[in-house]
N, C-alpha and C positions, 0 to 999 in steps of 0.2 A: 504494500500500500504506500504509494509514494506520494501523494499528496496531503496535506495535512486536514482535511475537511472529515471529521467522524462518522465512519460508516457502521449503523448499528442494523443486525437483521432481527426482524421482529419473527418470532416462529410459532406460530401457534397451531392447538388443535386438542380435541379429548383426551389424549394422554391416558387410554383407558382398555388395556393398562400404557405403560412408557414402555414401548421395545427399542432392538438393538437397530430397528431400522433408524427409529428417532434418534438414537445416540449417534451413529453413525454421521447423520444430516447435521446436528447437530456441533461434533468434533469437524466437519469440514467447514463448517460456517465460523468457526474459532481461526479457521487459516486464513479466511478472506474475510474478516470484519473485524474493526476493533472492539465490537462488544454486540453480543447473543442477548436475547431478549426472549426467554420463553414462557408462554402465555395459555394455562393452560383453561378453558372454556368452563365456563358452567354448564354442569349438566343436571337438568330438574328431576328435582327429588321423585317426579313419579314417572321419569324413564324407568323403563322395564331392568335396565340391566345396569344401572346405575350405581356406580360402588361407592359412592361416597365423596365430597369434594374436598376434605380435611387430608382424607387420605391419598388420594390422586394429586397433590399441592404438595405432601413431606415427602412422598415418592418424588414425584419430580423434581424438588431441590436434592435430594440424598442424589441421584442418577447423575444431574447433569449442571447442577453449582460448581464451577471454577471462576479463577480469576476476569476471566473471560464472560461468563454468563450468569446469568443472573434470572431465577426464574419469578412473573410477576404475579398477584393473585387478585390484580384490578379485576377481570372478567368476571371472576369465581363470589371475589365481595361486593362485585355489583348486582350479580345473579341477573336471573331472568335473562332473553335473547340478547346475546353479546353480535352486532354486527362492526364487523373491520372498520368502514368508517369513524367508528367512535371510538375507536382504542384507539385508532390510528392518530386521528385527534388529539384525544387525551396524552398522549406519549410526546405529540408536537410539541406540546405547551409544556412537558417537564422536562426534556433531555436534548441536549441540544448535537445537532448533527442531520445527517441524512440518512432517512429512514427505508428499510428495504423490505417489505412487505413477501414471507419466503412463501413458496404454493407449489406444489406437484405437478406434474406436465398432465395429470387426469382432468384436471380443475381449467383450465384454459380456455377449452372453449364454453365453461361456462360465467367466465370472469365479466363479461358483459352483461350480464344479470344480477351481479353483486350489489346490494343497498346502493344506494347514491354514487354508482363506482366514478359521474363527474367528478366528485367530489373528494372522494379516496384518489383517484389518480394527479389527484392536485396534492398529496400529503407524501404519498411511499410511490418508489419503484417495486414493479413486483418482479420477485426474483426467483425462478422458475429453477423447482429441480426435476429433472428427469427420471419418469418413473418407469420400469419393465413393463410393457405391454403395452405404454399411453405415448403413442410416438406424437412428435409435435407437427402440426400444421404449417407449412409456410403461409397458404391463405390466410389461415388464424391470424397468424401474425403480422402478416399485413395489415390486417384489418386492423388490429390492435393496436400499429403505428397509427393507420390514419385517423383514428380517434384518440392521440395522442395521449396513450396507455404507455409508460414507459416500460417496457420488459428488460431484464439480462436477464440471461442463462447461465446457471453452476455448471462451473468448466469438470463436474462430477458426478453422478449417479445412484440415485437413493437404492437404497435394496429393497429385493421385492420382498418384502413382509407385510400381513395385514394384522391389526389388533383384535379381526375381528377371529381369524385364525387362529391367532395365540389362546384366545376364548374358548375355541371349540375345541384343540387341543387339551387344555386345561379338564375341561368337562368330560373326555375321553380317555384322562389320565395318559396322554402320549408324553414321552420325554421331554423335556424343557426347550425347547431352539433358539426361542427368541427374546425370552426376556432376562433380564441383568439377575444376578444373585437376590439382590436387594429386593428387586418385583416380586421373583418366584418365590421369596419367602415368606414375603406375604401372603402369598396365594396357600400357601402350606399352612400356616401358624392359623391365617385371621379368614382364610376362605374366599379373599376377594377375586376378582374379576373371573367369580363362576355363574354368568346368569346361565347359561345353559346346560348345568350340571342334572337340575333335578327333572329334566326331561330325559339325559341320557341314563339315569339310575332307574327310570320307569322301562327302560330296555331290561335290563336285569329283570326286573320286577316281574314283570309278562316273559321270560323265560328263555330269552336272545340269544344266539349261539353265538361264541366268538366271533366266525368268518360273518354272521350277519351284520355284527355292528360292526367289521370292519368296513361292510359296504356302508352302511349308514355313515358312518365317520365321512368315508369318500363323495357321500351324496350331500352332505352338509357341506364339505368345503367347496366342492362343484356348483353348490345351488349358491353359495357366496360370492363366488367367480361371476355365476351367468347374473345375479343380480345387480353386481356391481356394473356391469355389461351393458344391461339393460334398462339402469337406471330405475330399480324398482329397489323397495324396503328388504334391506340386507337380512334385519332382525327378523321378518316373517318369512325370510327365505329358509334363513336356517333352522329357525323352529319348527315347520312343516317338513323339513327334509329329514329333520333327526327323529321325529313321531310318523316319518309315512309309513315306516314298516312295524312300528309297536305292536299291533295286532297277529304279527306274520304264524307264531306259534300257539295262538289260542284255540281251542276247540270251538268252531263257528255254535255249535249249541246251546253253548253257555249263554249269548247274544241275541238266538232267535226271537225274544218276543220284545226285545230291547230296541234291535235291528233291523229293518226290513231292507238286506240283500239279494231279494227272490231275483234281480233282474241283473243278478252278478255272475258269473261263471265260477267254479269251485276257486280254480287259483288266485282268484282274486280276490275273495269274499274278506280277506283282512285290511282292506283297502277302508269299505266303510265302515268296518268296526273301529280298526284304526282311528279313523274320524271322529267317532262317536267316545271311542276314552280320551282322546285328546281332547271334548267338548267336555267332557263331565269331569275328568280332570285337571284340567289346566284351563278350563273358561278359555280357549282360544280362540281368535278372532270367527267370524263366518268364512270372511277371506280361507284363514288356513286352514278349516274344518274342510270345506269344499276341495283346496286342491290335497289334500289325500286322500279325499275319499276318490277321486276319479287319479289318480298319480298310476295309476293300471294300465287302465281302460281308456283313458284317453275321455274325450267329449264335443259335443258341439262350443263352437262361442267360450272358447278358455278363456279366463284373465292371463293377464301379465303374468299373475302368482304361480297357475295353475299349469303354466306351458314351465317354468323355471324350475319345478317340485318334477315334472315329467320328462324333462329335458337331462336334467339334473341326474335322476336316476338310472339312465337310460346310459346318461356317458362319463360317469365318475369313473377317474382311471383305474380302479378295482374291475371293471367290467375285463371281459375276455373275448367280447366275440370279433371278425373281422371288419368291421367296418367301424369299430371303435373312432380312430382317428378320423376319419370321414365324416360322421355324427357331430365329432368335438371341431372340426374345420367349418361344418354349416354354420351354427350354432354362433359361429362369430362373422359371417358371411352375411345370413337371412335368418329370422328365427321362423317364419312362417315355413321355410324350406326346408328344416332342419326337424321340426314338428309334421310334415310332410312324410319326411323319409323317413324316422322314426315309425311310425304310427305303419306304414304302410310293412315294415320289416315284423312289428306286431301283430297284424292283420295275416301273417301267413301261420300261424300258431292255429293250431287246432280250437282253442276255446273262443278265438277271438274271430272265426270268419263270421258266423251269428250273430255274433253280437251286438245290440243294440246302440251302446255306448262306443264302442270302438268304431261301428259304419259309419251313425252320426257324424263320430271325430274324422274321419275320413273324408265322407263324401264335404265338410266344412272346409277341409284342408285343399280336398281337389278345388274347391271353387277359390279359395283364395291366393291360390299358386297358378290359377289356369294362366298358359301360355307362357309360364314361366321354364328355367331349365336347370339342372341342377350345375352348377359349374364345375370345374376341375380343380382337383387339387393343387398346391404351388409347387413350384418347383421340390425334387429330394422325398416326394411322398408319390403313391400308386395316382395316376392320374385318370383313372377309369372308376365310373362308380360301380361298387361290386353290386351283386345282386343280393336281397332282402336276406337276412339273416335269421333264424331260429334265436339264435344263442342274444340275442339284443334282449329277450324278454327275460323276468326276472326267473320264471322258472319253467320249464318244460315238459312234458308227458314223461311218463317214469321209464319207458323205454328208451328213450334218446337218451332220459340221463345215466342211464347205465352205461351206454354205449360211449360216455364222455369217461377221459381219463380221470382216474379218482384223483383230490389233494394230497400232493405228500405233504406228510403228517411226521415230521422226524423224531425220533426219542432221543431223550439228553445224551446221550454219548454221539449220536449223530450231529446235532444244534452243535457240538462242538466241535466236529469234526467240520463243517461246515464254515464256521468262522473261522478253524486255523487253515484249512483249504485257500479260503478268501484273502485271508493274512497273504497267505506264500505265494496269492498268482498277483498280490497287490507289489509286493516286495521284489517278483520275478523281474517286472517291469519298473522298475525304478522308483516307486513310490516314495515316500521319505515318512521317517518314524511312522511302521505302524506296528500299533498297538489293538491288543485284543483284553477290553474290557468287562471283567466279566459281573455281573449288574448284580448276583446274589439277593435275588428278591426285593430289591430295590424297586422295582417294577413290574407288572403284567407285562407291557407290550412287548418285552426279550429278553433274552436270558442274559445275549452276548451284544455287543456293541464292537465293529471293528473299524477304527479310527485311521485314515492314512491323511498324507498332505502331497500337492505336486506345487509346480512351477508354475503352472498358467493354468487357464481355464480349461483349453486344448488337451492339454495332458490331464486333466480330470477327466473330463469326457471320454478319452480314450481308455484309462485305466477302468473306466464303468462296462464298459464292453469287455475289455479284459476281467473282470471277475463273472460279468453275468454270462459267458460263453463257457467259462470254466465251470463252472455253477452249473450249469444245464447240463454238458457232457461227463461230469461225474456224479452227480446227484438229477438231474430230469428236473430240477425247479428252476421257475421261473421267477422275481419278486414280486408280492403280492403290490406294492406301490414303488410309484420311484417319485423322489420329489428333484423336481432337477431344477438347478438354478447355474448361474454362470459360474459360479466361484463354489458351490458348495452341490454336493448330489449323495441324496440317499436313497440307500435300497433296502425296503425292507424286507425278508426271507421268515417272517413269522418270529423263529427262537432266536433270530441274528439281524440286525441291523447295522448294516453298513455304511459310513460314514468317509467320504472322498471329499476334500477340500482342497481349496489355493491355499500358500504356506499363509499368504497374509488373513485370508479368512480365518485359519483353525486358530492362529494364534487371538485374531479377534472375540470367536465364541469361546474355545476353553473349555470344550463339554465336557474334556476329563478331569479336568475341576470339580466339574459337578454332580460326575459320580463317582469321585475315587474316593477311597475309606482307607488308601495308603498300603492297601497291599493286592487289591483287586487288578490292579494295568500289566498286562505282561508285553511288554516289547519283544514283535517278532525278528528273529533270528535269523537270518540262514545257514 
């Protein structure tokens, strides 16, 4: 910073919880400002998922207080709608310098809609970071000049995390990823940022088998994705995704005079049971009663809600059948196309050629796609759409499922052999420190944890192949998910999760940190 005029970045947002994406955004706004301002929003004591604003305020100074930054709690003790304008204001009149108003590359093109943004653009420059998956607009930008919006760009790139993720995580008891020591310890001691907890404990409760709520898990963060997508309410996304299959294990009997699913097919009939404990237990909205109860079956005339709980289900990377990625390429393409071709891959299922609710959905779908065409994939993917699949549906006639390869199911001396396997083809190929940690009932989701680091992102990628081809030709598995990001990719194999990192990332997260008990980590050898 070479000229003497004070550049402060204001950063705001619900902080709920603080993740490492924030801290990350955060530590780079410390190298290009002489002073961080973070700001963290009121959130009204009768949001659903609300943890408290005392606590989201000591959180956020413990996380991200240095010399450098300073967090504010104007928003929090003014309560009630906090709009930019009026911070931004209030900040004019005490601190003196030039103010940079920081925003995600998601938010952009909706920056024209902001409160009085004449008026905000007369106070801050907005100073845009770029987020994975929200590429920016030239036009936007254009636009944005000739209405004399001032923008820069961070010469740097936020990490894709969402908090809403970290939430559902939490609720699903999956391993820590994203939030600081300090956060998750919270979350451990005092129970905070779990709104979604006591919807996934009604999983257990109705009798869920592990591989089910691992779909559920997958259908929850898919219907987070497509909502965020589509500009629809995140919170009734996930809530209706994580209760569409509650029902799955009930005996329909129990329900008959509670219920009336005469006009349902056998496979489906936990569709609107489903619906109806999610009404009598959890008061949930009409909105998310309706899309589980059709989340099957499909319908005429979906809501926004009712296509994203069905979409969602259909293409959470848990699913298996061929056209997986094809489903998830529409799906950000056309959603009407994407509900199209789904629906119609449904329709070849024996229970569904009948059916009333699945035609309906159909012939609704034909007319709103007419003369439309399904388009090609992009480049580096199958560019021919296959033809309708069986295996897209949640579950199939008992002879075809026979005829599918069973789940390998490994026993602990396997799980073990399996992560030192993974160790030795990570280590074949050059990986750096890895280590095989073993969780000792630390957790459900794995026994073992195997940690490695590379050079570049490239050399992650590659090394991910290299364990998952090894994996298949000496064991026949494949990962039940993989989360793959630039700098970090996991795979998770049920009793083993595998963890590939850039050196600069691992050393960022520190996840053996946060399971080691000091004698659990064993550094592989060769």
């Amino acid at each position: 910073m070479k000229n003497n005029i004070t550049k402060i970045a204001i950063f705001g947002g619900s902080f709920d919880p603080p993740h490492y994406g924030h801290v990350d955004i955060v530590k780079n706004l410390e190298r290009h400002f002489h002073r961080v301002i973070v700001m963290p929003s009121y959130i009204s004591p009768f949001k659903q998922d609300n943890q408290g604003d005392t606590a989201r305020y000591a959180l956020c100074k413990k996380v991200f207080s240095s010399e450098k930054t300073e967090v504010s709690r104007y928003e929090i003790g003014k309560k009630g709608v906090s709009y930019s304008v009026d911070t931004a204001a209030y900040l004019a009149k005490r601190v003196e310098g030039q103010l940079y108003w920081v925003i995600g590359s998601e938010e952009i093109n909706r920056l024209v809609e902001w409160r009085d943004i004449d008026r905000l653009k007369t106070l801050v420059t907005f100073y845009v970071v770029r987020r994975p998956n929200y590429e920016l607009d030239d036009g936007t930008l254009k636009a944005l000049k000739k209405r004399k919006i001032k923008i820069k760009l961070a010469p740097f790139t936020g990490l894709d995390i969402s908090s809403t993720e970290a939430k559902i995580d939490i609720a699903f008891g999956k391993p820590n990823k994203y939030l600081p020591s300090v956060v998750y310890d919270a979350v451990i001691k005092k129970g905070l940022f779990n709104p979604y907890g006591k919807y996934v404990q009604a999983l257990y409760r109705y009798g869920l088998k592990a591989r089910r709520i691992r779909h559920v898990y997958g259908t929850a963060v898919r219907g987070m994705e497509l909502a965020k997508m589509y500009g629809a309410s995140v919170n009734d996304a996930v809530i209706a995704c994580i209760l569409h299959d509650v029902a799955k294990t009930v005996d329909p009997k129990d329900y008959e005079r509670r219920v009336d699913f005469s006009h349902f097919p056998e496979d489906t009939v936990h569709a609107p049971i489903g619906a109806y404990i999610a009404k009598r237990e959890f008061d949930v909205s009409d909105e998310i009663e309706h899309a589980i109860r059709i989340h099957s079956t499909g319908d005429e005339g979906m809501s926004l809600l009712d296509e994203i709980v069905y979409l969602a289900d259909k293409s959470e990377r848990g699913r298996s059948y061929k056209t997986l990625d094809y489903v998830r390429y529409l799906c950000e393409v056309d959603r009407a196309l994407a509900m199209h071709y789904a629906l119609n891959e449904i329709n070849s299922l024996e229970w569904a050629e009948d059916n009333e609710f699945s035609l309906r959905a159909i012939n609704y779908y034909d007319k709103l796609c007419y003369g439309m065409e399904y388009p090609e994939m992009p480049e580096n993917k199958p560019t021919e759409i296959a033809p309708p699949q069986n295996e897209i549906a949640q579950e199939q006639p008992k002879e075809k499922q026979e005829k599918r390869k069973k789940e390998f199911v490994p026993s602990g001396d396997e799980i073990k052999d399996i992560a030192t396997v993974a160790a030795g083809e990570l280590s074949l190929h050059k990986a750096r420190n890895v280590d095989i940690v073993s969780l000792n009932g630390k957790t459900i989701v794995a026994d073992y944890f195997v940690i490695a680091s590379a050079s570049s992102s490239t050399a992650v990628k590659a090394l991910m192949g290299y364990v998952e081809d090894k994996l298949i030709k000496q064991f026949g598995i494949n990962p039940t998910k993989r989360d793959v990001n630039t700098e970090w990719i996991a795979l998770d194999y049920g009793g083993v999760i595998i963890h590939i990192f850039t050196d600069k990332m691992r050393e960022f997260y520190n996840i053996e940190r946060l399971w080691s008990d000091g004698k659990n980590i064993e550094r592989y050898e060769d």
